[in-house]
N, C-alpha and C positions, 0 to 999 in steps of 0.2 A: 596553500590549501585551496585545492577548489570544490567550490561547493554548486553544488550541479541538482540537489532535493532540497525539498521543505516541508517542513509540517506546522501545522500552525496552534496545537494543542498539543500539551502532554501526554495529552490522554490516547491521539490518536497512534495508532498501530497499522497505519502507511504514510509513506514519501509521497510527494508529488514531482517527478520529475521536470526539471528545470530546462532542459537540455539531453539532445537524444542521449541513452545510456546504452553503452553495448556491453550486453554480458561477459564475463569475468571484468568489470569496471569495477573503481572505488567508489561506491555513490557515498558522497560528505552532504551532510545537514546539520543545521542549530537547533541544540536543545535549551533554552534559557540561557542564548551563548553559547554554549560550548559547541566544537565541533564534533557529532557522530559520525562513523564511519562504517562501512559495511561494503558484502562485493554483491554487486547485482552476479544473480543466477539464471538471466532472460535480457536479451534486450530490450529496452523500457522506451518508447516513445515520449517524446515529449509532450509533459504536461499527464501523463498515464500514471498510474499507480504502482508501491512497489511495497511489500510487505517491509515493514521495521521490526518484525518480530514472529515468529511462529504463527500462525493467525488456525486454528483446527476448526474441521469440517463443524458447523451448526454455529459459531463463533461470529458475535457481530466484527462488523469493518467501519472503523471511527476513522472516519476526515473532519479537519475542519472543527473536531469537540463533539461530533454528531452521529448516529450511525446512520450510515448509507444503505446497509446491506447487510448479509449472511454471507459466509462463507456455504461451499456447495461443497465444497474438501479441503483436506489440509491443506496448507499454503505456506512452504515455506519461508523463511527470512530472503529480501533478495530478490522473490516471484515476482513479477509480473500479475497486479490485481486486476480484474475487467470483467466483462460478461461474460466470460469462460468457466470463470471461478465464483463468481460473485450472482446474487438472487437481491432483487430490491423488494423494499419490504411492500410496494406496489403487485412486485410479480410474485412475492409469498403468499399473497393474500390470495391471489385471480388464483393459486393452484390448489388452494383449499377450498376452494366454493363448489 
């Protein structure tokens, strides 16, 4: 098993990649121990984000136990998370003033 993501909460609904990931990859992580598996759908840069689950447009994005951000559109399992897709709740705010 290699394990190549992490996530450091349950709660969270991204990976952190460990190590570059090239798309159609197996990204493995621990979930309370055990290992999760899933296929990156984008090459993932190391240390970049990577959806653990469906994440739909307006949908917060938990790292860490925390949310970071909004989703800006659906995001599928496997994506590639970043400023492409993602609004921080700094930059949600400066668009409603």
């Amino acid at each position: 098993m290699n394990v190549n993501a992490m996530i450091i909460d349950g709660k969270d609904n991204v990976a952190i990649a460990i190590e570059p990931i090239a798309a159609g990859d197996t990204v493995t992580y621990l979930v309370q121990g055990k290992p999760v598996s899933l296929k990156a759908a984008q090459d993932i840069t190391i240390y970049h984000k990577l959806a653990t689950r469906p994440i739909a447009k307006g949908e917060p994005v938990v790292k860490y136990g925390e949310h970071i951000g909004v989703a800006t559109e659906d995001i599928p399992v496997g994506a590639h998370v970043h400023v492409h897709n993602v609004v921080s709740p700094q930059e949600d705010r400066r668009s409603k003033e």
